[in-house]
C-alpha positions as CSV (number, residue, x, y, z in Angstrom):
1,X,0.0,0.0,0.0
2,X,1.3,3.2,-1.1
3,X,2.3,5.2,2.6
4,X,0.8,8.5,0.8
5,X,-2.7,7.0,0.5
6,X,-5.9,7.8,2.2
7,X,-6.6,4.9,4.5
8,X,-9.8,2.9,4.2
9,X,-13.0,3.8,6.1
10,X,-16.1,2.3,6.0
11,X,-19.7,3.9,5.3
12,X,-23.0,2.5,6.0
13,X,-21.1,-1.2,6.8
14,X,-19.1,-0.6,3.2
15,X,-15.7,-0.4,2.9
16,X,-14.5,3.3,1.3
17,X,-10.6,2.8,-0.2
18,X,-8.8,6.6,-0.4
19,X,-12.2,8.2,0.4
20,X,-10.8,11.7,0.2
21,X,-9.4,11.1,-2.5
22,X,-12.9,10.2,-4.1
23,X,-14.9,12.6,-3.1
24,X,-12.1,15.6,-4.1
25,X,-12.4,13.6,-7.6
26,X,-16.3,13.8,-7.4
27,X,-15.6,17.6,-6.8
28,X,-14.0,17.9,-9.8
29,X,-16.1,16.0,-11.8
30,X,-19.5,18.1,-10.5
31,X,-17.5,21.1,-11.8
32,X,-17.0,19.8,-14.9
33,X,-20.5,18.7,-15.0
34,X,-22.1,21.9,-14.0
35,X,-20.1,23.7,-16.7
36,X,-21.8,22.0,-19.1
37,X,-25.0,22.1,-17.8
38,X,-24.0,26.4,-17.5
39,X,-22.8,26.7,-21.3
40,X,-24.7,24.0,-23.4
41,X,-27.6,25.8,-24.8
42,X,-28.8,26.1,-28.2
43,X,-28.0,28.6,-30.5
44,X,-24.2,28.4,-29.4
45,X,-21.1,29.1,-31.6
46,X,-19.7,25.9,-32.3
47,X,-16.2,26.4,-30.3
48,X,-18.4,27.4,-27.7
49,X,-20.3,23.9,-28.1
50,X,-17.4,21.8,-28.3
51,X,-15.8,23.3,-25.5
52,X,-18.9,22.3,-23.3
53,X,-18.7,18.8,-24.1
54,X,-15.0,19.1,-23.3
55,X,-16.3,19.5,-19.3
56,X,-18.9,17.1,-19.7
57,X,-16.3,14.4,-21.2
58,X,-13.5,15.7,-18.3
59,X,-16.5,15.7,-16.0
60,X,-17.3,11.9,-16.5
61,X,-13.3,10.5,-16.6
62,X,-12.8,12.0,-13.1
63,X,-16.4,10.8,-11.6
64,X,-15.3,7.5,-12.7
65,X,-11.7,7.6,-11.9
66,X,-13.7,8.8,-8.2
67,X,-15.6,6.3,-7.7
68,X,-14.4,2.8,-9.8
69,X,-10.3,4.2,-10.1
70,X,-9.9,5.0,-6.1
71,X,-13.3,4.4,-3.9
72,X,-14.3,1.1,-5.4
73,X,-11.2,-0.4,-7.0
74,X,-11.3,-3.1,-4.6
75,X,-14.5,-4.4,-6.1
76,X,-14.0,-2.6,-9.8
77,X,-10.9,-3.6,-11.2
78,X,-8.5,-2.3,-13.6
79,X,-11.3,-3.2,-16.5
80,X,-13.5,-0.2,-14.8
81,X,-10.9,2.4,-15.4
82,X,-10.4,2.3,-18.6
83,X,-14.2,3.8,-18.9
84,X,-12.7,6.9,-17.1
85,X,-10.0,6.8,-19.6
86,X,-11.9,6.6,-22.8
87,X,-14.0,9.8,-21.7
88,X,-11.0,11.7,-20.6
89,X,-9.7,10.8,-24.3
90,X,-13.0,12.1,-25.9
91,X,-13.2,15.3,-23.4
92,X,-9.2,16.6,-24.5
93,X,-10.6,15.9,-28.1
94,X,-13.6,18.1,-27.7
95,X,-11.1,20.8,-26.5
96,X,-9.2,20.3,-29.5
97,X,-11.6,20.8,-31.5
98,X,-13.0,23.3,-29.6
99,X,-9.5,26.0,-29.8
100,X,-9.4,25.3,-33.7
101,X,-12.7,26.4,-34.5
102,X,-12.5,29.2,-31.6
103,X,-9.0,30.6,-33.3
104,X,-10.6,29.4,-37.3
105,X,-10.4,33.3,-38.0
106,X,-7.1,33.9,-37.5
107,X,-5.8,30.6,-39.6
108,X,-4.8,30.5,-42.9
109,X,-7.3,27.8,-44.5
110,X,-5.4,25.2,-45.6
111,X,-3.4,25.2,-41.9
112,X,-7.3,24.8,-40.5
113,X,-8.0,21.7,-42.6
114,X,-4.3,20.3,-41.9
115,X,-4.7,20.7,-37.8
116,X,-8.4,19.9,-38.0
117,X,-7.4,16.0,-39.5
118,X,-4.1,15.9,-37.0
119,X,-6.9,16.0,-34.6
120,X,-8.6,13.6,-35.9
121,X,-5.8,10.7,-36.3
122,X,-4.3,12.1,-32.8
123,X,-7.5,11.2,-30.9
124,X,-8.1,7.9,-33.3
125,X,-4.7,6.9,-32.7
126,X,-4.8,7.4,-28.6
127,X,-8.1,5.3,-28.4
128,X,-6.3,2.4,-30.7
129,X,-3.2,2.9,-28.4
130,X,-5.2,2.7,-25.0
131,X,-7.1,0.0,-25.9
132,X,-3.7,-1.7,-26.9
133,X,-1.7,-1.0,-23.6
134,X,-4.8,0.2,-20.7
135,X,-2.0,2.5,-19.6
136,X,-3.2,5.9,-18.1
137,X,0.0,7.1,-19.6
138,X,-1.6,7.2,-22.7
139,X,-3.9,9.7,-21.3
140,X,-1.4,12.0,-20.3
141,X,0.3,12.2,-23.2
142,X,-2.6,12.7,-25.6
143,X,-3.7,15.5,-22.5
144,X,-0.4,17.1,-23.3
145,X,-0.9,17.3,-27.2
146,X,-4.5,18.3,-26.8
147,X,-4.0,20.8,-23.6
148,X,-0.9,22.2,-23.9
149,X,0.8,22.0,-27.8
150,X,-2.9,22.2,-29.4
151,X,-5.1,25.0,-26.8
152,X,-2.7,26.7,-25.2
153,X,-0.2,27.4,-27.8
154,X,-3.7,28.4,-30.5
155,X,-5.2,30.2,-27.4
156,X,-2.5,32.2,-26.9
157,X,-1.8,33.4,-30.3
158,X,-5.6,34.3,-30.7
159,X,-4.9,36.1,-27.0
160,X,-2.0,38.2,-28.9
161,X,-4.1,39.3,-31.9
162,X,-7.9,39.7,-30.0
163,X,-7.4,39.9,-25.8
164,X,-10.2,37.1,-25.5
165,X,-11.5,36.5,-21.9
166,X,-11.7,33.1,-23.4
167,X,-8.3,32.9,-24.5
168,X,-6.8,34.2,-21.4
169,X,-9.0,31.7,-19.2
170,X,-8.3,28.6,-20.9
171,X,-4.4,29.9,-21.2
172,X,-4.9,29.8,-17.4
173,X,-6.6,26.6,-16.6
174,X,-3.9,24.7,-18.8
175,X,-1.4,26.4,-16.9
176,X,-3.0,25.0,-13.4
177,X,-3.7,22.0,-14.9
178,X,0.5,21.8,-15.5
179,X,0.8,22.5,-11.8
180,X,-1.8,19.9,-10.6
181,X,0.3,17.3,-12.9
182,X,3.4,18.6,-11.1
183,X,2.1,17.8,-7.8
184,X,1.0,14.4,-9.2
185,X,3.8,13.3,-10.6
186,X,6.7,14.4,-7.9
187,X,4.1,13.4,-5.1
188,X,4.3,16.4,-2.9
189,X,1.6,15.9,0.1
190,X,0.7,17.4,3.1
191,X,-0.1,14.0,4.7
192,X,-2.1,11.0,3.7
193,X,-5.4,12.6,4.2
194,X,-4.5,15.2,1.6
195,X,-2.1,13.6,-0.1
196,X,-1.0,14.8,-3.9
197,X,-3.5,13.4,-5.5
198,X,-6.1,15.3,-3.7
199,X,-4.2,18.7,-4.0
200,X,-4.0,18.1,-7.8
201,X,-7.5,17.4,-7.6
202,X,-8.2,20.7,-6.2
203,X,-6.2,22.5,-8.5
204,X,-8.1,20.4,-11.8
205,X,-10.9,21.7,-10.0
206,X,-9.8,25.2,-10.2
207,X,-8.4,25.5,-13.2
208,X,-12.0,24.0,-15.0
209,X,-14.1,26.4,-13.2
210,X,-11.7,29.4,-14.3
211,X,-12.1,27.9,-18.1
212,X,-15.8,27.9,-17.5
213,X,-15.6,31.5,-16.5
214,X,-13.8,31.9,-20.1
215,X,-16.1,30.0,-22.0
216,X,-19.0,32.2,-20.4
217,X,-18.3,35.5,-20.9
218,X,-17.6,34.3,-24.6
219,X,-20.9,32.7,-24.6
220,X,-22.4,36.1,-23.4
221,X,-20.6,38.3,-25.7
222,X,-22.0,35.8,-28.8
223,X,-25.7,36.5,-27.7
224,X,-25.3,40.7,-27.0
225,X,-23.6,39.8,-30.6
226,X,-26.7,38.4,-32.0
């Protein structure tokens, strides 16, 4: 057992594994869940669109990852994470997606098409891999194409040539996103009932509702547009 880890508790006569861990998970996951709820209506621009099904499909992958990855692994197994997996595969797409269409403006055409089909064989290709290998590491490297090489570094160049809230927002949440991988990967914890799990957790939580906050005001400015 990992010395880091939340211990076991038990609720209602069943046994909880890294229960913390689980419900800051489940925190996340609401926030993701909520932002879509907030931005999916109709009528929306389509980057706006894609971006909400970007929290919904984050949403899902850490509600499962919650509840099958930490609380119920015991009973689970490593079949029920790959579920959590798949959507957190779908949900970076969506942001992919999502930052091309948002930046389309500012692209020369023929780049569009050309990034729009990398997409498209980059999220192909990490599905075919995953299913391969059910290695989470997949994950975080298709996060790091899709978050950081595809949104942030299209986000920002739309930030240099418009000042979008949106731009700005999401350049944000990908950087706290970086900084709750950080935490994640070198393990720094304050104890094991808030280990670095949980504190990356927190930050992922943060960093979505500050991309929310992007994709809203971008969201409002489209229907005072209209």
């Amino acid at each position: 057992m990992n010395p880091l880890q939340n211990p076991s508790i038990e609720l209602f006569g069943l046994r909880v594994d890294e229960p913390v861990t689980m419900v800051t998970d489940i925190i996340v996951a609401s926030i993701g869940i909520m932002g879509y709820l907030k931005v999916a209506t109709a009528g929306n621009s389509r980057h706006v669109s894609l971006y909400s099904y970007f929290f919904l499909g984050m949403g899902f992958s850490t509600l499962i990852a919650g509840i099958v990855g930490h609380g119920f692994f015991y009973r689970c197994g490593a079949d029920g994470k790959m579920y959590g997996w798949v959507f957190g595969i779908i949900g970076t797409g969506f942001a992919q997606f999502a930052v091309l269409y948002h930046v389309r403006e500012s692209l020369n055409k023929i780049v569009f098409q050309a990034l729009l089909v990398l997409c498209w064989i980059e999220v192909v290709i990490a599905m075919l891999i995953l299913f391969s290998f059910r290695n989470f590491v997949v994950v975080e490297i298709h996060a790091a194409f899709g978050l950081v090489g595809m949104v942030t570094v299209l986000e920002a160049i739309n930030y240099y040539k418009t000042k979008s809230k949106l731009s700005l927002n999401m350049i944000y949440g990908v950087g706290l996103v970086t900084i709750a991988i950080l935490f994640h990967t070198t393990k720094i914890s304050i104890s094991k009932w808030f280990n670095y799990m949980d504190i990356s957790h927190v930050l992922m939580g943060l960093a979505v509702y500050i991309m929310i906050k992007g994709v809203l005001f971008e969201k409002k400015l489209n229907l005072e547009a209209a």
